[in-house]
C-alpha positions in Angstrom: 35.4 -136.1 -2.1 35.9 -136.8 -5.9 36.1 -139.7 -8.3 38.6 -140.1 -10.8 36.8 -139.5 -14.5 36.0 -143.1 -15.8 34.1 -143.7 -12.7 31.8 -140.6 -13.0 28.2 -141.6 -13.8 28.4 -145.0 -12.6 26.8 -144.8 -9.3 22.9 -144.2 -9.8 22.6 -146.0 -6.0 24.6 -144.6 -2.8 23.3 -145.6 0.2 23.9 -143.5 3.2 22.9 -143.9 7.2 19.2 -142.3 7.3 16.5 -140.8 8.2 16.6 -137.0 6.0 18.0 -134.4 7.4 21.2 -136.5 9.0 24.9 -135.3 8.7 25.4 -138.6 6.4 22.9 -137.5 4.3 24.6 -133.8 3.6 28.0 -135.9 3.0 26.0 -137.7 0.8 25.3 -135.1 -1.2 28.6 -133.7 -1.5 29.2 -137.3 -3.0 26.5 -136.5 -6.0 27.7 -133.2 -6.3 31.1 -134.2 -7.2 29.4 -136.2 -9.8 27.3 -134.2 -11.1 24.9 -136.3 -12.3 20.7 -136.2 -11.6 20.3 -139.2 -12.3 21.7 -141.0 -8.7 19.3 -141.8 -6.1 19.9 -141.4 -2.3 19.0 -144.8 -0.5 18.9 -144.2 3.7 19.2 -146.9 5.8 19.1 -147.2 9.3 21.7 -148.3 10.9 25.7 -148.6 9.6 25.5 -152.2 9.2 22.7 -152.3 6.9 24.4 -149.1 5.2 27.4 -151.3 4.4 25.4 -154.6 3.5 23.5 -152.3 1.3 26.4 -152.6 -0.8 26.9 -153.8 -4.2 23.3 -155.7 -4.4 21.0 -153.2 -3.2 23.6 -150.1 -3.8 26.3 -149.2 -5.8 28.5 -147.4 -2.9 27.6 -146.2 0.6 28.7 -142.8 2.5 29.2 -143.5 5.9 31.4 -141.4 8.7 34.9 -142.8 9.5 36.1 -140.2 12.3 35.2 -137.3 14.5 37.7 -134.9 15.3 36.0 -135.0 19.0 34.8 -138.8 19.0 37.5 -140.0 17.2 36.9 -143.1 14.8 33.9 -144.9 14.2 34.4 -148.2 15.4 31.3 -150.4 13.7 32.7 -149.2 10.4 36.5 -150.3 11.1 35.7 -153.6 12.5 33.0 -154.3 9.6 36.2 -153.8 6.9 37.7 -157.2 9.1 35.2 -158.9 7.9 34.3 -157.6 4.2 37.1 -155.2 3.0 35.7 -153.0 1.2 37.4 -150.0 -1.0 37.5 -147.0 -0.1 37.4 -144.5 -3.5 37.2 -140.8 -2.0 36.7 -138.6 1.7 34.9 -135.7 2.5 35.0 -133.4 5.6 31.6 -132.5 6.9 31.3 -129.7 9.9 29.6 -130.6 12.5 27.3 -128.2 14.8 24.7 -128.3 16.9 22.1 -125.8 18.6 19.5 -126.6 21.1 16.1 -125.7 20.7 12.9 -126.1 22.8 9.0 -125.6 23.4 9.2 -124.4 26.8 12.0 -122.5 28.8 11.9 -125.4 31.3 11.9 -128.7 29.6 10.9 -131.6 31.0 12.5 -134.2 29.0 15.9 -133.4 26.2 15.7 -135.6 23.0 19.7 -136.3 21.7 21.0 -139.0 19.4 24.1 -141.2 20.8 26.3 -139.6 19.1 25.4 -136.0 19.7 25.6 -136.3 23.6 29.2 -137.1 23.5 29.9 -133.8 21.1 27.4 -131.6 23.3 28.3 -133.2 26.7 29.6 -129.7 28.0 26.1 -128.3 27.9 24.1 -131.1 28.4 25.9 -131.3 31.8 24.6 -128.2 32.6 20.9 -128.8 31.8 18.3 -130.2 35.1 16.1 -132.2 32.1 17.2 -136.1 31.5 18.4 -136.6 28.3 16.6 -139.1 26.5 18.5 -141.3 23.7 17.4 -141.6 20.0 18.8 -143.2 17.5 19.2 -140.5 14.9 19.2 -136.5 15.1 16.0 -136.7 12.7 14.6 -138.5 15.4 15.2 -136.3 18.6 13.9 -133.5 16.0 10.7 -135.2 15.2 10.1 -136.3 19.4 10.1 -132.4 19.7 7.9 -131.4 17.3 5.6 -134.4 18.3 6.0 -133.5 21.8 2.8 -132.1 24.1 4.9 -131.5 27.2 7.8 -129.4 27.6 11.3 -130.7 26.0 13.9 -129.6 23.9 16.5 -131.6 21.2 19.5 -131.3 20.3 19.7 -131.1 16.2 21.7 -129.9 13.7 22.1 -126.4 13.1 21.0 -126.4 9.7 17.4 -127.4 10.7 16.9 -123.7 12.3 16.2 -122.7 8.8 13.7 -125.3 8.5 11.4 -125.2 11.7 10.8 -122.7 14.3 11.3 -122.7 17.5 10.2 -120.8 21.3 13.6 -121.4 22.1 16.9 -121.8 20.7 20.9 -121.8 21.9 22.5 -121.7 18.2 25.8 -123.7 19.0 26.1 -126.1 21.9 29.1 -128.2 20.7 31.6 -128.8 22.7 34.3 -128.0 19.9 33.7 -125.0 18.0 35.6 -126.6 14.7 33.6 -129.6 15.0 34.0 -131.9 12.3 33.2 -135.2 10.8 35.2 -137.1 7.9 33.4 -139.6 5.9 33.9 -142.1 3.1 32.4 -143.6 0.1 32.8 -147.4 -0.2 32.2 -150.0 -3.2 33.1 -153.6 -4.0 37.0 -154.0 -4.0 38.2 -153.3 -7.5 42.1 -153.2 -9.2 43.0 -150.4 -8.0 43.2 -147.2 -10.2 47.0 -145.5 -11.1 47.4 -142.6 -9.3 46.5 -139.4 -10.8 49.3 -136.2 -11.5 48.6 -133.5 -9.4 46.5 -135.3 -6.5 47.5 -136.0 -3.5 46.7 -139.3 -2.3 45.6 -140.9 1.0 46.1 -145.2 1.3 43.7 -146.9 3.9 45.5 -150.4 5.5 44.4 -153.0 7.3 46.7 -155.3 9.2 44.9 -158.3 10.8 46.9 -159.7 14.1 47.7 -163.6 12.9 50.5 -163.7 15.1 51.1 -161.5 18.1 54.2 -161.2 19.8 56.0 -158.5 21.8 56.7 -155.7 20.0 54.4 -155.8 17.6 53.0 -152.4 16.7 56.4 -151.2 16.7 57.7 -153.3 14.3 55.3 -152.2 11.7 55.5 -148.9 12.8 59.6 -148.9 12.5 59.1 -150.2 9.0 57.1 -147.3 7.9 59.7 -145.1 9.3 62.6 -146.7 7.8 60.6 -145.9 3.9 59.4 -142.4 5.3 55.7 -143.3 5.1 54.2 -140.8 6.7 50.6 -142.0 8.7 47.7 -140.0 9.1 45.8 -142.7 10.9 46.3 -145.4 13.4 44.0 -147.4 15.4 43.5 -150.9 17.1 40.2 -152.6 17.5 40.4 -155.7 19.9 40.3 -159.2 17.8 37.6 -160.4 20.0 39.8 -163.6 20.2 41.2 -162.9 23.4 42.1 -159.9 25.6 46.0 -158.0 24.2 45.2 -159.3 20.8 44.3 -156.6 18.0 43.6 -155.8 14.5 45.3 -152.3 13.3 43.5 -149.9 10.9 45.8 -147.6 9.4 46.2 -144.6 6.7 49.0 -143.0 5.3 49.9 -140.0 2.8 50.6 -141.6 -0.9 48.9 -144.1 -3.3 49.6 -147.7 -2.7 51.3 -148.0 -5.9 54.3 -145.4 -4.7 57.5 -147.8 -4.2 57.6 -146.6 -0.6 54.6 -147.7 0.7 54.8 -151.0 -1.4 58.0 -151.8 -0.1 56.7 -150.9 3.6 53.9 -153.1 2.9 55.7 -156.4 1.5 57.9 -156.5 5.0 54.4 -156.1 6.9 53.4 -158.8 5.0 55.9 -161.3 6.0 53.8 -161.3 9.6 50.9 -160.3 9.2 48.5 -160.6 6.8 47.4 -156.8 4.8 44.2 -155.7 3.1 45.0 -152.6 1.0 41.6 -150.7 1.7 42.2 -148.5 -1.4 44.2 -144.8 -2.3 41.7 -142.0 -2.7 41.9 -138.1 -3.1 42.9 -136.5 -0.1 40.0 -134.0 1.1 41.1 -130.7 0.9 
């Protein structure tokens, strides 16, 4: 994830999905490393929502994931962009991996957030203990450590070289090339020209104002016709009614290329477009 040089040293806030220790958090970081500057501060919040509405009053930008390659996307941070577009300015690939690790050789109890249990249900399938929910990987961490009775957590396999532990199975995720992609966000600005030599990723919104048959296809034959090539394509019900959907989209180019523009103005006579922003493609 980069940032194109006149923006460098302008974001002393980025608010990221908390406690310590969370996958956001290490994203994050790969954010203010990019930047290379000191001076930012890491604001964690608890939930995505408040990530996102932590932006611009409270924060200047917010890392937050967009898609696992076992989960697929994230859905809360898709349908929040229907509601308050806002611009996406750079990516970064995280890997994910998870270990197991325990007090006792026969827990009573496994601590797991949400979202770990769905990319460690292969072992936790195999396991006797119920698997109890928490809302972070911090969290199922700090119930074991807290714990008197036997149990064991699923956390992220960095935090072996922070605690240690009786027991400990060093990679239970279900894919072995496990990996998250996340964003950084800000308030919608003109968008930048595209830089030589980098190669650019455009994020598109298309919100349903008028179904009718054949709808996906159309938009889908247009981008075709101008040799658009998409990277990402997903529908999140309109909550209007059931068959009805909104369609989140990314393609391989800046917004500014003629292809994509002219792709986009047909689009537009149906359907109205939000142009989510052209950012680096992570390498």
């Amino acid at each position: 994830m980069t940032a194109t040089t006149n923006e460098t040293n302008h974001y002393p806030r980025v608010a990221t999905l908390g406690p310590t220790g969370t996958f956001s958090e290490r994203a994050a970081q790969h954010w203010l490393t990019a930047e290379a500057n000191s001076k930012n501060a890491l604001h964690f919040y608890p939930s995505l929502a408040r990530t996102l509405a932590a932006v611009p009053d409270n924060c200047d930008l917010a890392i937050v994931p967009i898609e696992n390659i076992v989960e697929g996307i994230v859905s809360p941070v898709v349908d929040s962009f229907v509601k308050r577009p806002l611009q996406i300015i750079g990516e970064v690939m995280v890997p994910i991996q998870f270990a197991y690790v325990a007090n006792h050789s026969q827990p009573e109890r496994i601590f797991a957030q949400f979202v770990a249990q769905g990319q460690c249900s292969e072992f936790l399938a195999g396991q006797s203990a119920p698997v109890l929910t928490t809302a972070s990987n911090s969290e199922s961490l700090q119930q074991l450590l807290d714990s008197e009775q036997p149990a064991g957590a699923i956390v992220p396999a960095h935090a072996l070289a922070e605690h240690h532990f009786d027991h400990v199975q060093r990679d239970v995720t279900d894919v072995a090339h496990n990996e998250t992609r996340f964003i950084a966000v800000r308030e919608p600005r003109e968008l930048e020209d595209a830089q030589p030599d980098i190669h650019y990723k455009t994020a598109i919104l298309i919100i349903d104002d008028a179904d009718h048959p054949g709808l996906l296809v159309e938009h889908l034959q247009v981008f075709a016709a101008y040799r658009v090539n998409l990277t990402a394509l997903v529908s999140r019900p309109t909550g209007r009614r059931f068959g009805h959907y909104h369609f989140y989209i990314e393609c391989e180019g800046h917004a500014h290329d003629s292809s994509i523009q002219a792709a986009l103005t047909l689009i537009q006579l149906r359907n109205r477009v939000t142009v989510l922003g052209s950012f680096p493609k992570a390498e």
